[in-house]
N, C-alpha and C positions, 0 to 999 in steps of 0.2 A: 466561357464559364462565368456564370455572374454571382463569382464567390466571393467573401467576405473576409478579408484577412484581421483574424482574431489572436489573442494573447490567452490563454488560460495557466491559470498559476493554481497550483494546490499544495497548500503548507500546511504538512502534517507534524506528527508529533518527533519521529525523526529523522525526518527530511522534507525540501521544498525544493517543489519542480516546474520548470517554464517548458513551455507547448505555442510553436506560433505557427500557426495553419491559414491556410487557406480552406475557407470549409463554403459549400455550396449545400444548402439543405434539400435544395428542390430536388437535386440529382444523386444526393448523396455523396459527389465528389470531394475528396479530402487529401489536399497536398500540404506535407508536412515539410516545413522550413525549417525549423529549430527545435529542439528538444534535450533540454537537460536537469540534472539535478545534482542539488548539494544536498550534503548531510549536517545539520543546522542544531542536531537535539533539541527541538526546542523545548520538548516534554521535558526534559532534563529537573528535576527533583517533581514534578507537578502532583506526582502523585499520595507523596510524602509531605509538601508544604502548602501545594494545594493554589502556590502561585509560580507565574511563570520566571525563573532567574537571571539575572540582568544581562550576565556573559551569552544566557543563552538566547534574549533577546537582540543583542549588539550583532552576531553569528547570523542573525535571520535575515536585519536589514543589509548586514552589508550582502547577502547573495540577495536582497530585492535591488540595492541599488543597482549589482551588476546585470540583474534582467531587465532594470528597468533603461540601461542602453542597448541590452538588443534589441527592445519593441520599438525605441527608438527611431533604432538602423533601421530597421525593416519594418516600419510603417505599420505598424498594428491600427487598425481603424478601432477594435473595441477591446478591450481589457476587463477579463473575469478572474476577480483573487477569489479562491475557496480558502477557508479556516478552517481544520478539522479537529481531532479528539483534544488534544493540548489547550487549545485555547480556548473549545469552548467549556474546562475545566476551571478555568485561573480565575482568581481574584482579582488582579488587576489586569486582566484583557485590552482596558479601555489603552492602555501603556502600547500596546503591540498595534490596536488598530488606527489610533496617532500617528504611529510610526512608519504605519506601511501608506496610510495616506498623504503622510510629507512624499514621498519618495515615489511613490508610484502613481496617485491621483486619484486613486480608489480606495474605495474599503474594502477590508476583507469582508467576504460575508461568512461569519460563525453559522456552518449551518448544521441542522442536528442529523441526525444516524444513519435517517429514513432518507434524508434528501442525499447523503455521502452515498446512499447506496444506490438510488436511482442516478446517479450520475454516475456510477461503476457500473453498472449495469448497461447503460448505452453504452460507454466507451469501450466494451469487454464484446457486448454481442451485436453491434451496429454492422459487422464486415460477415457475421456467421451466419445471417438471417439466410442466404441462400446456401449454402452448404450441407449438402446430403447424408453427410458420412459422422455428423454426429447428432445424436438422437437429442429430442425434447423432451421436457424444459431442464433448462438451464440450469444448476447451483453456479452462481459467482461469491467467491469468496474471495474478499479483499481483507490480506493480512497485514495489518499497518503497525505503527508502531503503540499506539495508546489501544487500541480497537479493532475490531475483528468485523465486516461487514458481509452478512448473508442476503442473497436475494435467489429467489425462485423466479424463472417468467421463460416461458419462449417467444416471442415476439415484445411482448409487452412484461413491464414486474407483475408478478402477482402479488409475491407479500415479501415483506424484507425485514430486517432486524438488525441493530448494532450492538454489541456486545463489549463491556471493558476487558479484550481480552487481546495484547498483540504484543510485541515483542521485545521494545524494552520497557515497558510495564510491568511484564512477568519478570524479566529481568532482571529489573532494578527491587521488585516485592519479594523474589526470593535466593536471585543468585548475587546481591551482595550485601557482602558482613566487613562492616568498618567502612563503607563505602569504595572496598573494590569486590570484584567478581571474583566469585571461587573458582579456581583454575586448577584443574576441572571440578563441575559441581559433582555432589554427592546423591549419592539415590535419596536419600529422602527431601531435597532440593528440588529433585526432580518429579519426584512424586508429588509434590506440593504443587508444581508449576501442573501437571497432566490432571489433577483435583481438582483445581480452576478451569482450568479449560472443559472440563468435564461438565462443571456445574455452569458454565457459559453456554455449551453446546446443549444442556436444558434448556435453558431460558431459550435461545435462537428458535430452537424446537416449540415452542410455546407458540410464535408468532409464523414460522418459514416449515413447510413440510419440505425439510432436508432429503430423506427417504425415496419421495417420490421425485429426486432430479434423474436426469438417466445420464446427463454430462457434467463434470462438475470444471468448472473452471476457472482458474485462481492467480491471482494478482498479484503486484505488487513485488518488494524487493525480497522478502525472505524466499517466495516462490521462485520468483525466476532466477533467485541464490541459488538454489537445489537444481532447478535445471541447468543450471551453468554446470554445475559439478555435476552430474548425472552424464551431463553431455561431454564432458573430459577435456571440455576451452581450456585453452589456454590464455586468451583474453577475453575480455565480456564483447560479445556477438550477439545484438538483438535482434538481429535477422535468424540467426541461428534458432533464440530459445523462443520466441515468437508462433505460436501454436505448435510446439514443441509437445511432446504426450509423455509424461513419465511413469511410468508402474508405481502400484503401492511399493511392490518388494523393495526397490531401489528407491523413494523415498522414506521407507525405512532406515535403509541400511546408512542412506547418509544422516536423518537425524540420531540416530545412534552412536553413529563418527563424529559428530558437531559436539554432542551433548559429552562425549568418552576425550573429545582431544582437548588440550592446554591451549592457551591464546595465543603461544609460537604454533603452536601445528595450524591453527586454523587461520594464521596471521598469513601463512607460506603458501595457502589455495592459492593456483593463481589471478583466480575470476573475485576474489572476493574482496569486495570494497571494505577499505579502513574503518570505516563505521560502521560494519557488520560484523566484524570478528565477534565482538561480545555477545553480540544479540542474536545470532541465525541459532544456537543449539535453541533456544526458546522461541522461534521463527517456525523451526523443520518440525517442533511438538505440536504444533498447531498445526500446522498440515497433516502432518500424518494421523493426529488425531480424530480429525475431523473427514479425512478420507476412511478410516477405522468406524467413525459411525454411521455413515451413510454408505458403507460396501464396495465401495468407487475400486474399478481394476486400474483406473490412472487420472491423473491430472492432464487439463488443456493448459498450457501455460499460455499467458496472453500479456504482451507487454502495450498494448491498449486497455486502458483502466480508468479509473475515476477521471485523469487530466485532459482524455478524449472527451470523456462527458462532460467537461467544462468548456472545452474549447468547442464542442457543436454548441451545448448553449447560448454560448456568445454569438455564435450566428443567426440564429433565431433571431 
């Protein structure tokens, strides 16, 4: 195999993840070495001051320095840092990509909506192009933390859209007062947060014929959150939730539960990462929202996503 062993990093607003493959474009072949993620907040007030906060810049480098000795170890020949909704918000950016260039040797690349989503878009349906049993074209919905990414395409994107609308964004604009989280929030919190999202899912609409996907399938931590719990883990299993299929009914029934329990009840899931507690009931609205407008009988969960599209990139 005359494959290219790459590094792909995508640092989002609340989390940053390292990817080190082996990727061969000509064949398609793609052997996965390493793969992980911290939970960094970097969005952490961004939306509210509008720059990025020092603790939560200090958080970011130290999980780059720790990636930047696995690529080390294991000989990465090229390195792709993606920057997503956080940073390309902040006032002082130039601070974050300083910092990840001491450390890593690259810049981040800040890149906007359209390109987040054409790189979710291969890493999401790169493996499903021969796969019979689910119809075309595609919705990929990547639910992040600052940002919400829709793309249409069966082989290729057709049209895509990024949206300010993901999970502690809404979070943080309406489930808290005094700077903590209402535990548990109140319907009209909630109705606030499902208002947004609504008027988000116009706009996507404006750009992405949501409608006409016949598979929808969705990314990222708040999703494969819900299938974690759908699936009844007792520990996080990416093999498990990995093209895993979840019903509306049952993605209902758990944003319901997310959105109705206290930060001890949804602290005591067992699948559910510490950095998630606060944010999945405003993760699972989004989903189920958004499976609520386009009529979808279930989600494809895919824990290949934007990091995959980074890391074939780099092969290129």
């Amino acid at each position: 195999m005359s494959a290219t062993r790459v590094a792909g990093i995508d640092c989002g607003t609340n989390s940053i993840r390292l990817l080190v493959a082996d990727c061969d474009p000509a064949t398609g072949e793609f052997v996965e070495l390493d793969r992980r993620m911290t939970i960094v907040r970097l969005g952490q007030g961004v939306d509210k001051t509008g720059r990025l906060a020092p603790e939560a810049l200090e958080r970011t480098f130290a999980a780059c320095r720790e990636y930047a000795g696995v690529i080390k170890e294991l000989g990465a020949e090229r390195i792709r840092f993606v920057a997503t909704s956080a940073s390309r918000d902040a006032e002082n950016r130039d601070d974050f990509v300083r910092g990840v260039l001491d450390i890593l040797g690259v810049e981040p690349e800040v890149i906007t909506g359209d390109q987040e989503a054409e790189f979710s878009f291969t890493g999401a349906t790169k493996e499903l192009t021969g796969r019979t049993d689910m119809e075309r074209p595609f919705l990929v919905v990547d639910i992040g933390g600052g940002s919400t990414e829709f793309v249409v395409g069966a082989d290729h994107v057709r049209a895509a859209r990024s949206v300010d609308v993901g999970c502690v964004r809404m979070t943080e604009r309406h489930l808290m007062v005094d700077g903590a989280v209402t535990d548990p929030p109140t319907e009209e919190q909630i109705a606030a947060i499902r208002s947004d999202i609504e008027a988000a899912l116009d706009l996507a609409a404006e750009t992405v014929p949501l409608t006409e996907a016949r598979t929808l399938v969705g990314l990222a931590g708040s999703v494969t959150t819900v299938a974690a719990i759908a699936l009844g883990l007792t520990e996080y299993d990416s093999a498990a939730i990995h093209h895993s299929r979840i019903p509306y009914a049952t993605v209902r029934e758990i944003s319901e539960r997310m959105l109705t329990a206290t930060h001890a009840e949804r602290a005591a899931i067992p699948v559910m990462h510490p950095g998630r507690v606060d944010v999945i009931g405003a993760g699972a609205l989004v989903l189920l929202a958004i499976m609520e407008r386009i009529g979808a009988e279930e989600v494809v969960v895919s824990e290949h996503d934007i990091l995959d599209g980074i890391a074939w990139s780099a092969a290129v």
